[in-house]
CHARMM internal coordinates of N, CA and C (Angstrom, degrees):
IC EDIT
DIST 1 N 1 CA 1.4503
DIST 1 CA 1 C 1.5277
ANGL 1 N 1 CA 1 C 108.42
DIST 1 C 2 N 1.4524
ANGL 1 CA 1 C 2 N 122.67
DIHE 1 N 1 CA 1 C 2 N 137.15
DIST 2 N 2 CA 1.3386
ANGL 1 C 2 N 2 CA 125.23
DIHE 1 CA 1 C 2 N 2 CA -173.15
DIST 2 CA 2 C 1.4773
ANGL 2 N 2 CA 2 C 96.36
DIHE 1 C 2 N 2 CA 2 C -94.79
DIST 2 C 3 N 1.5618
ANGL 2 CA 2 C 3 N 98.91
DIHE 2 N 2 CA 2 C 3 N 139.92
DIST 3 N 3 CA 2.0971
ANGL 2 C 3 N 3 CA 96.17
DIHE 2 CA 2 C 3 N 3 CA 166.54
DIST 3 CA 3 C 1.1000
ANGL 3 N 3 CA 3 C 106.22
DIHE 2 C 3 N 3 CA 3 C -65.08
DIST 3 C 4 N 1.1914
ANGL 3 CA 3 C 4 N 139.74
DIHE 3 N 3 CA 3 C 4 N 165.52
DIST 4 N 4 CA 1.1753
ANGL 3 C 4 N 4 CA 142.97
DIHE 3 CA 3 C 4 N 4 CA 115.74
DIST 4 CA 4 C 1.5931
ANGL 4 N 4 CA 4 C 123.58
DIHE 3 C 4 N 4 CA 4 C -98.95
DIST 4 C 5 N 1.4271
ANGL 4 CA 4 C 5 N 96.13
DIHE 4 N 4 CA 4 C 5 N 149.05
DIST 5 N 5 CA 1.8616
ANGL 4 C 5 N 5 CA 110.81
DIHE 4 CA 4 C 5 N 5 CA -170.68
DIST 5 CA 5 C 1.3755
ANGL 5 N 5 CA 5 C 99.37
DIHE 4 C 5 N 5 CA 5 C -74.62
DIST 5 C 6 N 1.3392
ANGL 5 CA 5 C 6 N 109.61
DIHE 5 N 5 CA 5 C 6 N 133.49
DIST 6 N 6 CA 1.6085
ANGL 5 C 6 N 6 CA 115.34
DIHE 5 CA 5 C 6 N 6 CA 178.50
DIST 6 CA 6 C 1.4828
ANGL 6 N 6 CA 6 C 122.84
DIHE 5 C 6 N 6 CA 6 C -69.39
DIST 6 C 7 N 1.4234
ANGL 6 CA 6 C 7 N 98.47
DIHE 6 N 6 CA 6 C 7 N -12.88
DIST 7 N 7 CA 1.9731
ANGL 6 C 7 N 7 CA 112.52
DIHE 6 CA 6 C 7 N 7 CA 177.78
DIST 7 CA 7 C 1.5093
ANGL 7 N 7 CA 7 C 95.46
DIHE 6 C 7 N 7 CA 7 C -72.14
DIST 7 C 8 N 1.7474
ANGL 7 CA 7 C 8 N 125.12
DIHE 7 N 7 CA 7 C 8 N -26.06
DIST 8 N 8 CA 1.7163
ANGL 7 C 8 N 8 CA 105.61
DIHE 7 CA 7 C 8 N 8 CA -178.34
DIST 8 CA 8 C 1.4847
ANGL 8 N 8 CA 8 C 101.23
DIHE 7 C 8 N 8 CA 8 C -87.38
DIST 8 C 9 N 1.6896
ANGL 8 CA 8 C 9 N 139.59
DIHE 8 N 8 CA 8 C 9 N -14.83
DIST 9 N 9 CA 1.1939
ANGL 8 C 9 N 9 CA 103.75
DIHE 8 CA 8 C 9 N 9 CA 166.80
DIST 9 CA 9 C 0.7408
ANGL 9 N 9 CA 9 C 146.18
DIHE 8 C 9 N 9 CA 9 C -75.14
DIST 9 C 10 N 1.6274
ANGL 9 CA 9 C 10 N 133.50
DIHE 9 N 9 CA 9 C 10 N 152.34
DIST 10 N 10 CA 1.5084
ANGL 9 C 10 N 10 CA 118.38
DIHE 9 CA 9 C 10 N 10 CA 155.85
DIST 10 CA 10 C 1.4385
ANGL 10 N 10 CA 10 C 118.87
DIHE 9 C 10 N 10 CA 10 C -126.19
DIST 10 C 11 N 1.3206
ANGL 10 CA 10 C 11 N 89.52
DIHE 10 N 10 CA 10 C 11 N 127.24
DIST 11 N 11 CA 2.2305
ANGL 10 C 11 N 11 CA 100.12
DIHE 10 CA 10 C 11 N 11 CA -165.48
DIST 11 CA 11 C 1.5652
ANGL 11 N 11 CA 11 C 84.21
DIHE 10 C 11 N 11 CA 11 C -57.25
DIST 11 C 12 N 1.2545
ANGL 11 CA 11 C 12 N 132.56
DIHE 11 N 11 CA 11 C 12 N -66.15
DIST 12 N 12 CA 1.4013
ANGL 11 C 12 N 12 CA 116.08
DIHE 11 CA 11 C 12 N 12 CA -158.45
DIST 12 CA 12 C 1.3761
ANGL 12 N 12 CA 12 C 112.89
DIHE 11 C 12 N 12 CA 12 C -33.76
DIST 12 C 13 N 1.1356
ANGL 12 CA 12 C 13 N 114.73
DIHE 12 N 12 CA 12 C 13 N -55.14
DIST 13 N 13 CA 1.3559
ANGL 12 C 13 N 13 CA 130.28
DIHE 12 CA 12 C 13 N 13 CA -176.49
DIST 13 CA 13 C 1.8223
ANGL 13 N 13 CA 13 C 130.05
DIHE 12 C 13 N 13 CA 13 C -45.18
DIST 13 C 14 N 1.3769
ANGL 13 CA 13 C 14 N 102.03
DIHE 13 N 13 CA 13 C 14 N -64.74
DIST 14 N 14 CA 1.4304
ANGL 13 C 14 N 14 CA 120.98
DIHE 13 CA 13 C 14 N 14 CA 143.32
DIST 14 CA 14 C 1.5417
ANGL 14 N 14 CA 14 C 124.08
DIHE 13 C 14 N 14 CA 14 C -42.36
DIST 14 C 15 N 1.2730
ANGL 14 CA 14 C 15 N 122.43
DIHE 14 N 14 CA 14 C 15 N -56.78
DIST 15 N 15 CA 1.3883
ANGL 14 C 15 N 15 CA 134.36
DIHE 14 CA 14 C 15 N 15 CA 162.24
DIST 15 CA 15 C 2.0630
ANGL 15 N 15 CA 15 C 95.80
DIHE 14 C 15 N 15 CA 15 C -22.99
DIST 15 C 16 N 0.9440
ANGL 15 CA 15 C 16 N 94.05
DIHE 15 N 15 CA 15 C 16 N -63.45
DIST 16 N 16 CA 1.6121
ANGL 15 C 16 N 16 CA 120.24
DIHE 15 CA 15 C 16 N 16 CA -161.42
DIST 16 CA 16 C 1.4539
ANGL 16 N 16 CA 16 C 107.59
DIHE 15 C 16 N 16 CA 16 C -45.24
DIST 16 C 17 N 1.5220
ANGL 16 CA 16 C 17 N 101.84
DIHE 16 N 16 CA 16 C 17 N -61.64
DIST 17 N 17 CA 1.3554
ANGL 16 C 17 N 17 CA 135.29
DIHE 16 CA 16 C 17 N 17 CA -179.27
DIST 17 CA 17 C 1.7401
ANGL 17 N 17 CA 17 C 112.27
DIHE 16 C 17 N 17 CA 17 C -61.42
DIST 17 C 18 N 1.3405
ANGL 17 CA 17 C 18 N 127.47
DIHE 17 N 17 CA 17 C 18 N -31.61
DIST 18 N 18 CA 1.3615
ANGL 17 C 18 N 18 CA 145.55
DIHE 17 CA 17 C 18 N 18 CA 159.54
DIST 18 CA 18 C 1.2041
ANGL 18 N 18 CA 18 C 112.85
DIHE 17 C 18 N 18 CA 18 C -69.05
DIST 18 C 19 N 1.5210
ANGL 18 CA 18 C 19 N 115.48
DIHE 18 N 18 CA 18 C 19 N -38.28
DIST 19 N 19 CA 1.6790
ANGL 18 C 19 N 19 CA 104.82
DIHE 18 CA 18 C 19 N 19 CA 174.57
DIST 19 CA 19 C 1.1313
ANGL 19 N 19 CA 19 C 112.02
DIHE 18 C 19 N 19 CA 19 C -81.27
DIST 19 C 20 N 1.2195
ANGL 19 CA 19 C 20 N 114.00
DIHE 19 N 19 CA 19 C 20 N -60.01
DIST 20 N 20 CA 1.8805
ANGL 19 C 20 N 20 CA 112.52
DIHE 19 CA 19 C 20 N 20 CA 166.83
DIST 20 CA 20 C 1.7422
ANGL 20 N 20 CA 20 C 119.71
DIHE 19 C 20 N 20 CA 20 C -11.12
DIST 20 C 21 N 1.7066
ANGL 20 CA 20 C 21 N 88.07
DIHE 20 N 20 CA 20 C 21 N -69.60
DIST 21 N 21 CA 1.8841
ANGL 20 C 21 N 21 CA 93.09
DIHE 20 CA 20 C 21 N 21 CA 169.77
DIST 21 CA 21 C 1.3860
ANGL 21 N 21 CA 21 C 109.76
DIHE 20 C 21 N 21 CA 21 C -33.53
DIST 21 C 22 N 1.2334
ANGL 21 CA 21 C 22 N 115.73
DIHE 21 N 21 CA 21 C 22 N -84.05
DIST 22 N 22 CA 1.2802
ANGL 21 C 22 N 22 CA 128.26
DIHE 21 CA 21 C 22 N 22 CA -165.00
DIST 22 CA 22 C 1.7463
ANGL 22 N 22 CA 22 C 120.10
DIHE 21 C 22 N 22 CA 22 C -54.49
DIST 22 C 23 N 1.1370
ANGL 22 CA 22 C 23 N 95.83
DIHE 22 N 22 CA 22 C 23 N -2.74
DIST 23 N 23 CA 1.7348
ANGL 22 C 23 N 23 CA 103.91
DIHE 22 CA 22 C 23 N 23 CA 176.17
DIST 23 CA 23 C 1.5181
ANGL 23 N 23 CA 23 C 93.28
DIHE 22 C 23 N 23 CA 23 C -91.22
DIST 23 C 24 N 1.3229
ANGL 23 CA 23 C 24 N 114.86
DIHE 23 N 23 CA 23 C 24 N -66.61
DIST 24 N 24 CA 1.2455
ANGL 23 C 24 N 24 CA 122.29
DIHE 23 CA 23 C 24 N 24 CA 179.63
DIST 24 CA 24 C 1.5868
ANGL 24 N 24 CA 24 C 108.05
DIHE 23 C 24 N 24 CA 24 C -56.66
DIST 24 C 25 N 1.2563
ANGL 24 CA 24 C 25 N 163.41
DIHE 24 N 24 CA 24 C 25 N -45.57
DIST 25 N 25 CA 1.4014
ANGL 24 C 25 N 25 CA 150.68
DIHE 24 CA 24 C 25 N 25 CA 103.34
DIST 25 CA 25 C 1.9025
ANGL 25 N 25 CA 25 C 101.35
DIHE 24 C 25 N 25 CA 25 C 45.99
DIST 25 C 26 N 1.8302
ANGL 25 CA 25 C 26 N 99.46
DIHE 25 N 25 CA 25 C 26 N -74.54
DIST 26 N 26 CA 1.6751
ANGL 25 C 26 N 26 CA 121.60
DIHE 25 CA 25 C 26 N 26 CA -130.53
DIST 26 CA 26 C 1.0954
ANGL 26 N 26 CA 26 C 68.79
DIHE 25 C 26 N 26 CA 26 C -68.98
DIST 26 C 27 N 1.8376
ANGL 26 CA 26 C 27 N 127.88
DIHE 26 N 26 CA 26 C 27 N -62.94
DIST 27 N 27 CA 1.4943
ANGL 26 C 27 N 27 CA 133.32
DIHE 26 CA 26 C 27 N 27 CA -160.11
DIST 27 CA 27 C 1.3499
ANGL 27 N 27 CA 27 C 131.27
DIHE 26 C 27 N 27 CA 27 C -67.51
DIST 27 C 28 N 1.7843
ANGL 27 CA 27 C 28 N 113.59
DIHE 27 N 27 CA 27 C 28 N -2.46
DIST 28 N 28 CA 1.0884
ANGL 27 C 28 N 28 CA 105.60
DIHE 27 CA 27 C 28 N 28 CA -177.57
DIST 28 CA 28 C 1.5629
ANGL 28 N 28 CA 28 C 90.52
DIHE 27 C 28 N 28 CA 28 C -103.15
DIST 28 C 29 N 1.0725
ANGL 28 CA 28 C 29 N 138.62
DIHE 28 N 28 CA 28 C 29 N -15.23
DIST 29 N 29 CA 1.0855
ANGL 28 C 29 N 29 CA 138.98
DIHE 28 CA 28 C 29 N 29 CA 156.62
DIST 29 CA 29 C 1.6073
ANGL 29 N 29 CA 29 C 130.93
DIHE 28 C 29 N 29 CA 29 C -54.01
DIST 29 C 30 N 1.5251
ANGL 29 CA 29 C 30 N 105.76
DIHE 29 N 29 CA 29 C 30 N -59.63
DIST 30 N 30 CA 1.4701
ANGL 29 C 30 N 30 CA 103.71
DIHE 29 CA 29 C 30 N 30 CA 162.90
DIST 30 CA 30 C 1.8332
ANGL 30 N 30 CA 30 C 124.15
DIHE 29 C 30 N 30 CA 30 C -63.02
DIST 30 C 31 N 1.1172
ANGL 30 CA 30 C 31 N 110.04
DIHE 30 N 30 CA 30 C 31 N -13.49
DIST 31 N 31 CA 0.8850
ANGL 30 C 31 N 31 CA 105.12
DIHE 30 CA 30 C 31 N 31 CA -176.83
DIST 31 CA 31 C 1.8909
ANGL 31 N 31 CA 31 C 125.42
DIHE 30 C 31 N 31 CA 31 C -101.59
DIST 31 C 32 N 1.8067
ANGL 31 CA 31 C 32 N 101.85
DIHE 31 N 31 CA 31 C 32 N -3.87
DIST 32 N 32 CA 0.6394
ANGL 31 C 32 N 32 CA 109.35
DIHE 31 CA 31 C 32 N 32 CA 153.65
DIST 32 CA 32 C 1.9200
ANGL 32 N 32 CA 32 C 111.82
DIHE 31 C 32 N 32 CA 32 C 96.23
DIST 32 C 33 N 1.3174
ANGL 32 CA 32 C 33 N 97.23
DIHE 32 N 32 CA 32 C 33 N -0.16
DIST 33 N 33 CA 1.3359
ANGL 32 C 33 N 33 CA 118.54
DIHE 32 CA 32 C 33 N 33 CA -165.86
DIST 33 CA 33 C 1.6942
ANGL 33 N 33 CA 33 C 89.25
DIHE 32 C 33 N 33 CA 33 C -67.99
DIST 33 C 34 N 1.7647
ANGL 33 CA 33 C 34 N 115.90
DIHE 33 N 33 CA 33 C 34 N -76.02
DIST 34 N 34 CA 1.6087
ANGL 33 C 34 N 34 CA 111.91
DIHE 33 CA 33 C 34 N 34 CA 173.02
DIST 34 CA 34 C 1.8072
ANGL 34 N 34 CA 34 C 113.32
DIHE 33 C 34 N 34 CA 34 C -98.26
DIST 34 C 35 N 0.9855
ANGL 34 CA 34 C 35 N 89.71
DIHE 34 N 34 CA 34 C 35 N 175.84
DIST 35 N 35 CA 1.5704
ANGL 34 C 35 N 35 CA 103.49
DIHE 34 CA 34 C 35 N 35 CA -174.94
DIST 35 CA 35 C 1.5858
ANGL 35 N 35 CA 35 C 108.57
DIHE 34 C 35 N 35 CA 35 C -89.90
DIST 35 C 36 N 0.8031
ANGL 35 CA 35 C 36 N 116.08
DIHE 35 N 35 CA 35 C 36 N -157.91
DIST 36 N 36 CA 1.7077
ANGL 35 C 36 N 36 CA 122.68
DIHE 35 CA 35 C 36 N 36 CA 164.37
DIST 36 CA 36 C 1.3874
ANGL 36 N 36 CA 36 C 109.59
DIHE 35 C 36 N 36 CA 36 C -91.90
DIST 36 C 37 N 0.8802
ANGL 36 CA 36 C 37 N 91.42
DIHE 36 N 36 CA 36 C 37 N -68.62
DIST 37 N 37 CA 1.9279
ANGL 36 C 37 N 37 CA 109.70
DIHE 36 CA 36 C 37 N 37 CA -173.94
DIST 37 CA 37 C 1.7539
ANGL 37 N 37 CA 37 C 93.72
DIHE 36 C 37 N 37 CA 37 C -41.83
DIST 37 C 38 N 1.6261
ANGL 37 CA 37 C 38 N 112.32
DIHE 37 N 37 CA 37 C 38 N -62.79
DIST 38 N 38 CA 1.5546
ANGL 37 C 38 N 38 CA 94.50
DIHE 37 CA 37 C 38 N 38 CA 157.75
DIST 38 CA 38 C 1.5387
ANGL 38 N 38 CA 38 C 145.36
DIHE 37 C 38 N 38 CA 38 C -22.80
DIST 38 C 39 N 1.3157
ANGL 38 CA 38 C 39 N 84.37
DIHE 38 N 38 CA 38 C 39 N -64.46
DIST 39 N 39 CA 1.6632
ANGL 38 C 39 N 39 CA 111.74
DIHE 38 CA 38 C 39 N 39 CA -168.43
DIST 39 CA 39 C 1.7830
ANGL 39 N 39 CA 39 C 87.34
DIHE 38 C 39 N 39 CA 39 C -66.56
DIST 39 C 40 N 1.1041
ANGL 39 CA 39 C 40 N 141.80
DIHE 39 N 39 CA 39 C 40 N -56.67
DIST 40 N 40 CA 1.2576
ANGL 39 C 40 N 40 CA 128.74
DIHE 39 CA 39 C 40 N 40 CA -176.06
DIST 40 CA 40 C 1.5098
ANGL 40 N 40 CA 40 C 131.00
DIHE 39 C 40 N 40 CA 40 C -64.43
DIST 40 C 41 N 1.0905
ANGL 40 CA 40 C 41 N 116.68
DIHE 40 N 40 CA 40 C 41 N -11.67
DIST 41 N 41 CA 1.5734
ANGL 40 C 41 N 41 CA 138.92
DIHE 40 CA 40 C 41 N 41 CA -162.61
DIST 41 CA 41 C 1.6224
ANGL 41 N 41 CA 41 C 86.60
DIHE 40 C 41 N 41 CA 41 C -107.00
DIST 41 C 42 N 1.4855
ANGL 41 CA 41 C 42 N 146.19
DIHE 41 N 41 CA 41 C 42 N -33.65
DIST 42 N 42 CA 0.8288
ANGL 41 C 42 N 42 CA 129.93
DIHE 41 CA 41 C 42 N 42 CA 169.44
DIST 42 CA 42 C 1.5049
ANGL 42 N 42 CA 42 C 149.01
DIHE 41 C 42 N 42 CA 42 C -82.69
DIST 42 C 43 N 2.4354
ANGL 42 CA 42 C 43 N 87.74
DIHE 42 N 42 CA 42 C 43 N -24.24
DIST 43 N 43 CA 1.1052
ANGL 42 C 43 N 43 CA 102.38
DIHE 42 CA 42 C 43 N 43 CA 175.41
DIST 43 CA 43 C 1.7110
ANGL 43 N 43 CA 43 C 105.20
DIHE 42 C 43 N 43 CA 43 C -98.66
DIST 43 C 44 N 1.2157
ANGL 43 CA 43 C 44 N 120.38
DIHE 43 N 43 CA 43 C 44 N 9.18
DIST 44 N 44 CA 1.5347
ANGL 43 C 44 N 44 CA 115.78
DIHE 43 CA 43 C 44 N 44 CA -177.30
DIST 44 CA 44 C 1.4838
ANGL 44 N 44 CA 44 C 97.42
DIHE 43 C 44 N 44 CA 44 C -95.28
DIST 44 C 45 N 1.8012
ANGL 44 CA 44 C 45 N 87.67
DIHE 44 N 44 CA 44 C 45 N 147.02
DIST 45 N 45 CA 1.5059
ANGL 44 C 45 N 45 CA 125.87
DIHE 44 CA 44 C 45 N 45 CA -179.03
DIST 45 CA 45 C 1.7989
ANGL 45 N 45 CA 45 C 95.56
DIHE 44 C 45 N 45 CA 45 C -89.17
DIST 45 C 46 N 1.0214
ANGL 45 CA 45 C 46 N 98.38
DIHE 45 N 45 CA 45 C 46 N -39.57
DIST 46 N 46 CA 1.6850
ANGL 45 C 46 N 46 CA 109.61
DIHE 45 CA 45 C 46 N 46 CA -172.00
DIST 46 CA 46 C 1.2580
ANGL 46 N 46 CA 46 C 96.61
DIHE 45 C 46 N 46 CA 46 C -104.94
DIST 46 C 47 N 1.4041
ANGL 46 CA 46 C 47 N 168.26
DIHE 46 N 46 CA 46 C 47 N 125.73
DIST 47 N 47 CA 1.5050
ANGL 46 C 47 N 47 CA 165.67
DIHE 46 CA 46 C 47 N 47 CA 87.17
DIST 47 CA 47 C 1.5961
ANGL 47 N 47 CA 47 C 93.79
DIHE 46 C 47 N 47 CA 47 C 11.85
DIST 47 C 48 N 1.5142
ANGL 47 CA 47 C 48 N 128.29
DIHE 47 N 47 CA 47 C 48 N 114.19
DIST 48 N 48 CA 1.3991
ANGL 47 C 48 N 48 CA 135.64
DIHE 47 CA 47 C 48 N 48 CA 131.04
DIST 48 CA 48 C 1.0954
ANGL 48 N 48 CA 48 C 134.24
DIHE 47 C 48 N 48 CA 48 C -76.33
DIST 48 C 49 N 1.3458
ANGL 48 CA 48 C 49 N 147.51
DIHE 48 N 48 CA 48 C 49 N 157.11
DIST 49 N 49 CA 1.5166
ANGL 48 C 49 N 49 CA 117.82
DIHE 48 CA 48 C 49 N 49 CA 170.90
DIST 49 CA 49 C 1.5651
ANGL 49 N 49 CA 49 C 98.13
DIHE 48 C 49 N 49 CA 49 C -94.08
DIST 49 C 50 N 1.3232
ANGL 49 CA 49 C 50 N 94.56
DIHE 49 N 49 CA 49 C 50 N 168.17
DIST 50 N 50 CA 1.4476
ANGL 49 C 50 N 50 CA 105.07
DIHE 49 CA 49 C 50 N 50 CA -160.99
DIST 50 CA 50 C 1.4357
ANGL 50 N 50 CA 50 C 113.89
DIHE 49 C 50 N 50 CA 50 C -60.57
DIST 50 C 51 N 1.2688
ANGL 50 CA 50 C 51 N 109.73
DIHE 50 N 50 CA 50 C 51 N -52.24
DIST 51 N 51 CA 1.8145
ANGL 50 C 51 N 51 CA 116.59
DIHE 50 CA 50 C 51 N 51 CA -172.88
DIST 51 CA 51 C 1.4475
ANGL 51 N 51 CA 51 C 93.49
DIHE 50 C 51 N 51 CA 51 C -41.77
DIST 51 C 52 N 1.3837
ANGL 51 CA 51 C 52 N 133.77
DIHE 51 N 51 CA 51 C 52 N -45.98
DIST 52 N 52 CA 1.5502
ANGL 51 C 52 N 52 CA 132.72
DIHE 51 CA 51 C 52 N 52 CA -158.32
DIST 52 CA 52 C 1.6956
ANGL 52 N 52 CA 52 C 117.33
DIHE 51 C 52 N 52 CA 52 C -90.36
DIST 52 C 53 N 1.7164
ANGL 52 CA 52 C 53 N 102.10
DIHE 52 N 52 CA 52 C 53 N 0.19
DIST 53 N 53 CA 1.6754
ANGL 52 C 53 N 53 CA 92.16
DIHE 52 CA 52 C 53 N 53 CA 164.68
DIST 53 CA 53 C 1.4635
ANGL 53 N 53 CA 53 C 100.70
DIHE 52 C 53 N 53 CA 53 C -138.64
DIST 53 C 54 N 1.3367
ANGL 53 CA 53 C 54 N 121.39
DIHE 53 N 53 CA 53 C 54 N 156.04
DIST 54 N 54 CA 1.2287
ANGL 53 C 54 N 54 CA 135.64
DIHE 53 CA 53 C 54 N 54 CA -145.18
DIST 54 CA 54 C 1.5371
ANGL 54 N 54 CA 54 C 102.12
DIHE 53 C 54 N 54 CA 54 C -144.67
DIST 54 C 55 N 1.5674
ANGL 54 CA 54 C 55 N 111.26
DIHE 54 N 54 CA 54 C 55 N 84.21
DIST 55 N 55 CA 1.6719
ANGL 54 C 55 N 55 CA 105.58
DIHE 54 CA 54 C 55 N 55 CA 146.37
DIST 55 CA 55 C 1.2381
ANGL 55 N 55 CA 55 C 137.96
DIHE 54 C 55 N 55 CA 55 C -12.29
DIST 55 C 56 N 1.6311
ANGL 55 CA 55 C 56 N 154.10
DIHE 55 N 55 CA 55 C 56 N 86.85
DIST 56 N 56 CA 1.3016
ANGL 55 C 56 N 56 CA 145.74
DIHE 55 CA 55 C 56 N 56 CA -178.29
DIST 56 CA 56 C 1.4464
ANGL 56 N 56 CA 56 C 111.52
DIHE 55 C 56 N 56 CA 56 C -99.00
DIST 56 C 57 N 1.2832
ANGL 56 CA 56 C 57 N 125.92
DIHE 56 N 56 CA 56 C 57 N 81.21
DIST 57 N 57 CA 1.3488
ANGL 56 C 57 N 57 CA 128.31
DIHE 56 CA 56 C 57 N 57 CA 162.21
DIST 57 CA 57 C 1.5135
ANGL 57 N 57 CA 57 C 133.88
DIHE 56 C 57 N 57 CA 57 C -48.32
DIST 57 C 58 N 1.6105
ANGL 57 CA 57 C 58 N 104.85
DIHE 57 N 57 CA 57 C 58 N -19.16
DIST 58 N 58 CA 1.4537
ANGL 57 C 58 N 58 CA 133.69
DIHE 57 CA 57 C 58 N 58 CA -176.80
DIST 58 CA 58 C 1.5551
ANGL 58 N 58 CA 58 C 82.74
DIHE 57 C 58 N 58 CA 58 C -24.38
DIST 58 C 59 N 1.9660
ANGL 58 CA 58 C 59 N 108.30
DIHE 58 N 58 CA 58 C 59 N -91.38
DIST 59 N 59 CA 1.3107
ANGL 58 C 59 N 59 CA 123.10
DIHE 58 CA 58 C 59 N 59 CA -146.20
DIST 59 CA 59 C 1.5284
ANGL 59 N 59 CA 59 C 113.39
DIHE 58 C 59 N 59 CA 59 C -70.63
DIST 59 C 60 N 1.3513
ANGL 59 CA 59 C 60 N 116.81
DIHE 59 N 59 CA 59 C 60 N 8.17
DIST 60 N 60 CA 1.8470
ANGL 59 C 60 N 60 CA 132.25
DIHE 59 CA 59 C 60 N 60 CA -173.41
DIST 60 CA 60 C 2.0769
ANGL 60 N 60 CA 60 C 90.49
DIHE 59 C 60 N 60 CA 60 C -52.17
DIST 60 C 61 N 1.0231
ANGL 60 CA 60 C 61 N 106.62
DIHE 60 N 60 CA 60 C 61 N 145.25
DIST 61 N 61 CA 1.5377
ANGL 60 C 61 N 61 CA 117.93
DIHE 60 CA 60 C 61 N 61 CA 160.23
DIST 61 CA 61 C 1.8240
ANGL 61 N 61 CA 61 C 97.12
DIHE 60 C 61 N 61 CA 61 C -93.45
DIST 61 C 62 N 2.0092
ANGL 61 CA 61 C 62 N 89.69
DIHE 61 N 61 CA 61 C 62 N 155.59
DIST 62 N 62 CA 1.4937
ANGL 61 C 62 N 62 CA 62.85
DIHE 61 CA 61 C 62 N 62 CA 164.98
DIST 62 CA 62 C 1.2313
ANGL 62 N 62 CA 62 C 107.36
DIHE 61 C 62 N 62 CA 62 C -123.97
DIST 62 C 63 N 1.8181
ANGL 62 CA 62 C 63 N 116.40
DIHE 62 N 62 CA 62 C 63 N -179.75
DIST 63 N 63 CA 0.8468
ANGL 62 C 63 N 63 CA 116.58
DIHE 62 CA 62 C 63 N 63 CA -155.12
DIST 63 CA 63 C 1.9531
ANGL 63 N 63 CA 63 C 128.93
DIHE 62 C 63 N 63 CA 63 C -99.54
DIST 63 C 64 N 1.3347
ANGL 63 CA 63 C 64 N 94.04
DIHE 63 N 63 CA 63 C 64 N 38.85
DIST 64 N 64 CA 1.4085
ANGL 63 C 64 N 64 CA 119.49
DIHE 63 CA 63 C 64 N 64 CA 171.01
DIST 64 CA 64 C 1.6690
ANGL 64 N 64 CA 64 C 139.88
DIHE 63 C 64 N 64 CA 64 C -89.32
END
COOR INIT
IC SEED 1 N 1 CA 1 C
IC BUILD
């Protein structure tokens, strides 16, 4: 893993870049493009199996 110097981040920025994901996340979901079990296997650091993690769209904004 490379450091990076904390003078090149910028949380705003990243902030940005995390919501984006997760918009794109809500829509590939509603739209049916990936699944969950997908969508989790791609965004996990750790692999769960599926039965044991659970998508909550409840609190999703939407994207209109």
């Amino acid at each position: 893993m490379t450091d990076i110097p904390t003078e090149d981040l910028d949380p705003e920025q990243r902030f940005a870049e995390k919501e984006q994901a997760r918009r794109a996340d809500v829509e590939a979901l509603r739209s049916g493009r990936m699944t969950e079990a997908q969508l989790q296997r791609q965004n996990s650091f750790f692999p769960f199996p599926p039965d044991r993690m659970r998508i909550n769209l409840d609190s999703a904004r939407s994207l209109s």
